[in-house]
Backbone as ProteinMPNN parsed JSONL, in Angstrom:
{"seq_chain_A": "XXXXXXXXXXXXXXXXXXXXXXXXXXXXXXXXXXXXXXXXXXXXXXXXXXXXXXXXXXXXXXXXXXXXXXXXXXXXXXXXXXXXXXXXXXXXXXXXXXXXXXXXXXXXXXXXXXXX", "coords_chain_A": {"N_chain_A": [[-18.996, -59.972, -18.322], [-16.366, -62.244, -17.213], [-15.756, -64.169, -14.13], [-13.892, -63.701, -13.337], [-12.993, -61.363, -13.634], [-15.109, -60.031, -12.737], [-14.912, -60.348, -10.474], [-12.317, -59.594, -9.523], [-10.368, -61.328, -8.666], [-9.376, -65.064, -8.798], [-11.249, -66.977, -6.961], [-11.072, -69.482, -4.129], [-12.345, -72.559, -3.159], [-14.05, -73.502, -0.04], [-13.55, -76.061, 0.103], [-11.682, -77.265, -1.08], [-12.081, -77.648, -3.829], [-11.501, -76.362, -5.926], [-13.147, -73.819, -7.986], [-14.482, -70.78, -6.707], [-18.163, -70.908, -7.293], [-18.993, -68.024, -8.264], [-18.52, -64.373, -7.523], [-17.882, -62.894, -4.436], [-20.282, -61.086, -1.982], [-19.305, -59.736, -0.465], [-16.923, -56.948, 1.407], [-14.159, -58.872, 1.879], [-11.748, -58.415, 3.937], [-12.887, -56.121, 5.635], [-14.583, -57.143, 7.168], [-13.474, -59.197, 8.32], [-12.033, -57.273, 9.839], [-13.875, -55.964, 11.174], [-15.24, -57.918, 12.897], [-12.914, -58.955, 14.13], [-12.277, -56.321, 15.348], [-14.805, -54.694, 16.431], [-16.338, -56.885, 17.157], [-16.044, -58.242, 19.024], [-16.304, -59.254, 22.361], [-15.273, -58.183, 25.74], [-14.338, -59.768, 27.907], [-14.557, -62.119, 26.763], [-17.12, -63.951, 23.954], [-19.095, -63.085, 21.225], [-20.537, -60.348, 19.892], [-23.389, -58.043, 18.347], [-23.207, -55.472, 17.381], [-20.667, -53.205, 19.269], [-22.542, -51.316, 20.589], [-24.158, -53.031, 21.621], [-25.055, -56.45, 24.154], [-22.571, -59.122, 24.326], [-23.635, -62.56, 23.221], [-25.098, -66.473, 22.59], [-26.156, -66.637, 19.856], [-25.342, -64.241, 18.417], [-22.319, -64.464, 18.674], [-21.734, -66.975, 17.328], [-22.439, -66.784, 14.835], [-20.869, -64.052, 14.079], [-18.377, -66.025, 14.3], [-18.716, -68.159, 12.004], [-19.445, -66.269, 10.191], [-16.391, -65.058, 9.903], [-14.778, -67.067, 9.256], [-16.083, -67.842, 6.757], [-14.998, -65.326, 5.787], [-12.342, -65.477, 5.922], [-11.768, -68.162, 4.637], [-13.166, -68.521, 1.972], [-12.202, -67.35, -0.099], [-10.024, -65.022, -1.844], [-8.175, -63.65, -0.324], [-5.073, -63.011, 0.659], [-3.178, -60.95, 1.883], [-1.397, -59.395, 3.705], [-1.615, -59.801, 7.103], [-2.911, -57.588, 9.137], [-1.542, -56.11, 11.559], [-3.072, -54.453, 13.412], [-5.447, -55.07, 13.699], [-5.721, -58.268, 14.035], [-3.934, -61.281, 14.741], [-2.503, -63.92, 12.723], [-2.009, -66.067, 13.36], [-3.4, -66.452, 15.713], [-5.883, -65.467, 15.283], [-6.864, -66.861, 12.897], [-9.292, -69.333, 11.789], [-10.883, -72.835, 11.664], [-11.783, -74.114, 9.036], [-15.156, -73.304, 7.898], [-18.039, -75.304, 6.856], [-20.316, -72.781, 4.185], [-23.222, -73.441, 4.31], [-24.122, -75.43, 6.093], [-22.369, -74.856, 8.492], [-21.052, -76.024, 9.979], [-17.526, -77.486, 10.707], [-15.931, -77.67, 7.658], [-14.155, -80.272, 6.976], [-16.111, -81.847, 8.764], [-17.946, -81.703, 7.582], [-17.594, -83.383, 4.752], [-16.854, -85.754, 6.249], [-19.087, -86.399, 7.456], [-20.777, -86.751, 4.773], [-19.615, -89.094, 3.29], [-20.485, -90.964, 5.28], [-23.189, -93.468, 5.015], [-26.284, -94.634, 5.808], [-26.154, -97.519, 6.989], [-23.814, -97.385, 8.538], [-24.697, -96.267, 10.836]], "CA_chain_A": [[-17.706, -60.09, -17.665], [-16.063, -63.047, -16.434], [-16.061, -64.347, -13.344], [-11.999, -62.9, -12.727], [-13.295, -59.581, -13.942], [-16.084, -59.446, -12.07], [-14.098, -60.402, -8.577], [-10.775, -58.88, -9.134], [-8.765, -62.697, -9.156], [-9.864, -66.176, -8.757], [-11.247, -67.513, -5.677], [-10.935, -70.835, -4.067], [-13.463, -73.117, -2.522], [-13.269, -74.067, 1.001], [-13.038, -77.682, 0.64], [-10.06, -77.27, -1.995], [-12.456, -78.765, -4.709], [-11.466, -75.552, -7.126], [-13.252, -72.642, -7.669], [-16.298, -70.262, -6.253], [-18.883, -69.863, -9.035], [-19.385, -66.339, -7.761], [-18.138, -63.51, -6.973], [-18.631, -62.407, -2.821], [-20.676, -60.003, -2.127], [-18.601, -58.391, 0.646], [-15.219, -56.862, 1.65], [-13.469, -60.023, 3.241], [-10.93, -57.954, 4.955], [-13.355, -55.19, 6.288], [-15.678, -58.552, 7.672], [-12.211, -59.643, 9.866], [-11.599, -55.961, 10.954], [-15.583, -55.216, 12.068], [-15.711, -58.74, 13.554], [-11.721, -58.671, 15.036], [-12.312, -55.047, 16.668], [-16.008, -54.34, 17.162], [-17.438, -57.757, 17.816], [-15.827, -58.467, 20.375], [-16.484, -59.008, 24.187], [-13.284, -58.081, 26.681], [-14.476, -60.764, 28.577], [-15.367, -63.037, 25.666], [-17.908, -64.085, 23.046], [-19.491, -61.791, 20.168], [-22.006, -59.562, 19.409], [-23.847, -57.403, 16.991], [-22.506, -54.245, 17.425], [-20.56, -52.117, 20.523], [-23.345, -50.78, 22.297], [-24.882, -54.646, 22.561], [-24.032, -57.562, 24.868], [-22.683, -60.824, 23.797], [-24.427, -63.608, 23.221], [-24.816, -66.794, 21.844], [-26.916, -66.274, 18.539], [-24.191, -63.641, 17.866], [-20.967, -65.428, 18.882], [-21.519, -68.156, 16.206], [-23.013, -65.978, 13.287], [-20.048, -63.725, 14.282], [-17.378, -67.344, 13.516], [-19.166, -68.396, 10.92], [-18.927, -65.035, 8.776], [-15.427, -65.047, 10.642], [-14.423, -68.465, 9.42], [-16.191, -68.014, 5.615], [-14.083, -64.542, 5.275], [-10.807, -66.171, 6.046], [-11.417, -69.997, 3.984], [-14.007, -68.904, 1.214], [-11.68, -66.08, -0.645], [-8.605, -64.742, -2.541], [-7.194, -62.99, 0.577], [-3.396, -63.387, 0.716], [-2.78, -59.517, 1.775], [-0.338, -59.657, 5.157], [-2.436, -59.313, 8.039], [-2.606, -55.781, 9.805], [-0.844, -55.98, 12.991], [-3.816, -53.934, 14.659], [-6.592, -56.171, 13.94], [-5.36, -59.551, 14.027], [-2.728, -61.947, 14.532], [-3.148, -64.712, 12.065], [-1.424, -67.123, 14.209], [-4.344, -66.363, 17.313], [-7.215, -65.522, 15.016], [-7.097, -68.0, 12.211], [-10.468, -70.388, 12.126], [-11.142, -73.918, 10.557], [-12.876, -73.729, 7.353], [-16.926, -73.745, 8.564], [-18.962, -74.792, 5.333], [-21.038, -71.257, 4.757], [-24.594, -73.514, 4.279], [-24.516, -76.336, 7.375], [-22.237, -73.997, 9.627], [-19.961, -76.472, 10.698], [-16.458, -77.204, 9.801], [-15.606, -78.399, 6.046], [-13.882, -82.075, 7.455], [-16.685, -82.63, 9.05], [-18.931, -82.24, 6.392], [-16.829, -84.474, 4.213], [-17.255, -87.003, 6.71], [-21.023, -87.186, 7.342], [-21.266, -87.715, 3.21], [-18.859, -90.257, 2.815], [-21.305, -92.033, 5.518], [-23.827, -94.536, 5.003], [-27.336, -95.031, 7.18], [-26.124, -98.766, 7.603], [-22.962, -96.721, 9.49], [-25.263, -95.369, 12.151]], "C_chain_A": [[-17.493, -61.508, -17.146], [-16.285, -62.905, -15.019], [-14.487, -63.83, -12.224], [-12.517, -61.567, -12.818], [-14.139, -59.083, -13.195], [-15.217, -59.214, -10.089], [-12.936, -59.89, -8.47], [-10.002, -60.005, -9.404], [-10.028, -63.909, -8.355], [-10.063, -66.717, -7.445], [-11.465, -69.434, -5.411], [-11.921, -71.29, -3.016], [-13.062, -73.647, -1.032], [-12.761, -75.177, 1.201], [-11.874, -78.093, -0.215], [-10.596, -77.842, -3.291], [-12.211, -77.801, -5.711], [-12.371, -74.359, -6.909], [-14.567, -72.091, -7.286], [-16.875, -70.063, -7.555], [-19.358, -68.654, -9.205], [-18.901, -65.728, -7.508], [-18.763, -63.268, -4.899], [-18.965, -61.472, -2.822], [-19.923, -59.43, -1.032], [-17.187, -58.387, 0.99], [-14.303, -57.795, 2.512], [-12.018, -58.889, 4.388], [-11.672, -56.584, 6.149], [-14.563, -56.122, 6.709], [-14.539, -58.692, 8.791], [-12.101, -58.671, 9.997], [-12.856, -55.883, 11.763], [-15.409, -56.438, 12.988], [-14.298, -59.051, 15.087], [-11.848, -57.653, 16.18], [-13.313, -54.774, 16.722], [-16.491, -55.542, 17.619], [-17.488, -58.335, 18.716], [-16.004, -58.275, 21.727], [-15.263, -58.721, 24.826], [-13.36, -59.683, 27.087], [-15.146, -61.834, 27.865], [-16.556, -63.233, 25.131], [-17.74, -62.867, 21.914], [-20.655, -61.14, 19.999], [-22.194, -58.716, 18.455], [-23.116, -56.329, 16.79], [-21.407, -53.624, 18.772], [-21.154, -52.115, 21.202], [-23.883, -52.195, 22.489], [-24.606, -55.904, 23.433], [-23.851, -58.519, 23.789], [-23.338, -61.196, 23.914], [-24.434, -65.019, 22.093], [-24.81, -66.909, 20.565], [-25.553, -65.637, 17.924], [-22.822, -64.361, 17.411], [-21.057, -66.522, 17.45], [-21.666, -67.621, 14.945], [-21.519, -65.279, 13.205], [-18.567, -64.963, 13.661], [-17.496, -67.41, 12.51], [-18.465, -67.167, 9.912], [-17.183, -65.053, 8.907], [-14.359, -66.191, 9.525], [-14.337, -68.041, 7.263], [-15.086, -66.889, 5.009], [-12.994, -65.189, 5.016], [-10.569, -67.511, 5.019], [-11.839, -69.248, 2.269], [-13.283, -67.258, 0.157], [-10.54, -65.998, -1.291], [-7.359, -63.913, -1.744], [-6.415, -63.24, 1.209], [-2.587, -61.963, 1.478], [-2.029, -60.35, 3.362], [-1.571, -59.017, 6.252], [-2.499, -57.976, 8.449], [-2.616, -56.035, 11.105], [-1.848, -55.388, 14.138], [-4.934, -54.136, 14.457], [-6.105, -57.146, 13.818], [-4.312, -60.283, 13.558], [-3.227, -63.406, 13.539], [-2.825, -65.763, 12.586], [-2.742, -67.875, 15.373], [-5.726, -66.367, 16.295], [-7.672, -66.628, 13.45], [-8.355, -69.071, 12.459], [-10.664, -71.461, 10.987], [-11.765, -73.126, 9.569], [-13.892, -74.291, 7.94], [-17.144, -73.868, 6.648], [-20.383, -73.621, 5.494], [-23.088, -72.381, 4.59], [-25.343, -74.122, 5.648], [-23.751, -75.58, 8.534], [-21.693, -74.87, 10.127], [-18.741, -76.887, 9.997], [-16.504, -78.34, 8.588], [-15.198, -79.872, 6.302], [-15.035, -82.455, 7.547], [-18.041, -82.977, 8.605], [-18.906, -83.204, 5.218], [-17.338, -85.42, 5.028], [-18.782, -87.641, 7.027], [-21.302, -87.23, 5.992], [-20.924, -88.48, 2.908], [-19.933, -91.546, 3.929], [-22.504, -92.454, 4.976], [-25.04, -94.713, 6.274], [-26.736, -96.521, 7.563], [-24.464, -98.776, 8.676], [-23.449, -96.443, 10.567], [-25.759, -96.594, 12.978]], "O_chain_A": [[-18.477, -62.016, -16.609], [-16.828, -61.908, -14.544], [-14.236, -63.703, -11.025], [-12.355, -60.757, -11.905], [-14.128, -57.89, -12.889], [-15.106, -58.419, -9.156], [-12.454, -59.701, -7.354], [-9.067, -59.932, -10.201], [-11.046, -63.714, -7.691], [-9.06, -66.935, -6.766], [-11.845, -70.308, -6.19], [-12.29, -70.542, -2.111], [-11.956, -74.142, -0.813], [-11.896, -75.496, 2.016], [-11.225, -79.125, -0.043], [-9.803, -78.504, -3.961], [-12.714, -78.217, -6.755], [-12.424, -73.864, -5.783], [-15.616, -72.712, -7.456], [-16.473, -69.433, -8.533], [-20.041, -68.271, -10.154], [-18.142, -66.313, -6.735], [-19.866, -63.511, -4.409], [-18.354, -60.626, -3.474], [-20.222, -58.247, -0.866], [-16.407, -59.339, 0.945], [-13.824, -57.505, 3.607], [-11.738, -59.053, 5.576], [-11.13, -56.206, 7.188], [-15.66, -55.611, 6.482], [-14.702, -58.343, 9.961], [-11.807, -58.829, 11.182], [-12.803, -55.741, 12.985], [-15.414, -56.044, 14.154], [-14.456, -59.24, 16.293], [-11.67, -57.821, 17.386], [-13.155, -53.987, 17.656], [-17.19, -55.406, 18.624], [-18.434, -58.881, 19.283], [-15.86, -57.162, 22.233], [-14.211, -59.099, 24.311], [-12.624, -60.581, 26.677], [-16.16, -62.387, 28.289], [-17.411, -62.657, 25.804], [-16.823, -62.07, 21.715], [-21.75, -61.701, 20.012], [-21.283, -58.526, 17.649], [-22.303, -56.36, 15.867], [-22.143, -54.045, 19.665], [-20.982, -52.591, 22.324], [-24.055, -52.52, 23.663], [-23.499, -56.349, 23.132], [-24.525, -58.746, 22.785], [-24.164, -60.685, 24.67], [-23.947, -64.885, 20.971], [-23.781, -67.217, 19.963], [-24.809, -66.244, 17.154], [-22.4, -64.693, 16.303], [-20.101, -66.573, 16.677], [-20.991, -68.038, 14.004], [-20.797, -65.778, 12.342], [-17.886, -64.657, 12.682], [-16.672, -66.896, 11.754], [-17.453, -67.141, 9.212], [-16.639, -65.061, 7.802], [-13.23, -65.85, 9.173], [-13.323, -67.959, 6.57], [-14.376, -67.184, 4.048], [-12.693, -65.47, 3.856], [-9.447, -67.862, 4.656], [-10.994, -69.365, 1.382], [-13.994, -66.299, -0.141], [-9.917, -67.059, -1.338], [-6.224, -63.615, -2.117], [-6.623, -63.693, 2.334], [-1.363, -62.027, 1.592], [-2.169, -61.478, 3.835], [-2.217, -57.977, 6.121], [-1.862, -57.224, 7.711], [-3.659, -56.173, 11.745], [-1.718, -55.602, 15.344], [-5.71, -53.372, 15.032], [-5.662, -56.898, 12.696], [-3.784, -60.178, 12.45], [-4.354, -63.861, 13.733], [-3.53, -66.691, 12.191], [-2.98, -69.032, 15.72], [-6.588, -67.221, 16.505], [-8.824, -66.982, 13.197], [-8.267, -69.676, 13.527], [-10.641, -71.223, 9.779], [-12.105, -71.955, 9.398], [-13.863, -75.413, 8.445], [-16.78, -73.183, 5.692], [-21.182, -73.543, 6.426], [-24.087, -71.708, 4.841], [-26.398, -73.781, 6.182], [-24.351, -75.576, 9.609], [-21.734, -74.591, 11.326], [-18.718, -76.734, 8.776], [-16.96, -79.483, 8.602], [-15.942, -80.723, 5.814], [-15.426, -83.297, 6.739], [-18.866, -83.846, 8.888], [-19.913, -83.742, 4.756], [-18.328, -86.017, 4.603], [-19.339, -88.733, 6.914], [-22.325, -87.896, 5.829], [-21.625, -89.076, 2.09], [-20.129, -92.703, 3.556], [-22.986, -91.561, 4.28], [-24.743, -94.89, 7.455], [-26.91, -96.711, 8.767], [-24.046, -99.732, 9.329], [-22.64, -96.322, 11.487], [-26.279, -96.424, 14.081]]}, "name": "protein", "num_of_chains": 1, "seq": "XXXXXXXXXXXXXXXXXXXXXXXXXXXXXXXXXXXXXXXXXXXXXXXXXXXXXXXXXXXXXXXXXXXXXXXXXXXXXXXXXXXXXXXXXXXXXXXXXXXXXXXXXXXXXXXXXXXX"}
């Protein structure tokens, strides 16, 4: 099978350079619902599940997956009004290997040690 056949439709890379050479292994819209309505703290951060506290470990793993669902995909569907506003929950593009955002991985390659 191709690589359309295998994923359903063509996905796009976060840094805009064209396309994933893979299929994802998981449901990007059931990643932003679990992480929108369970991972949440009232009183902020994220965590693993419900019954556990926040914390930070969580909170960022939590973005991250957060971040790669939303940049690293083919999902165009209209938000769902009762998990997330796309306006409020929208996140840069993180690159999924270094974990910080896509710019600013661009910019530490374009430098130079005789930059530092």
């Amino acid at each position: 099978k191709s690589q359309e056949d295998t994923a359903g439709s063509t996905m796009t890379r976060p840094d805009g350079l064209g396309q994933l050479l893979f299929p994802l292994l998981f449901d990007v819209a059931m990643l932003e619902r679990y992480i929108l309505l369970c991972a949440q703290e009232i009183h902020g951060g994220l965590r693993d599940k419900p019954s556990k506290p926040r914390d930070f470990y969580h909170t960022c793993y939590n973005l991250s997956g957060l971040s790669v669902a939303q940049h690293c995909s083919n999902h165009v569907e209209e938000p769902d009004e009762g998990y997330g506003d796309t306006e409020q929950s929208m996140l840069a593009p993180t690159h999924p290997c270094y974990n910080i955002r896509v710019d600013r991985v661009a910019d530490m390659l374009k430098m130079t040690w005789t930059n530092l």
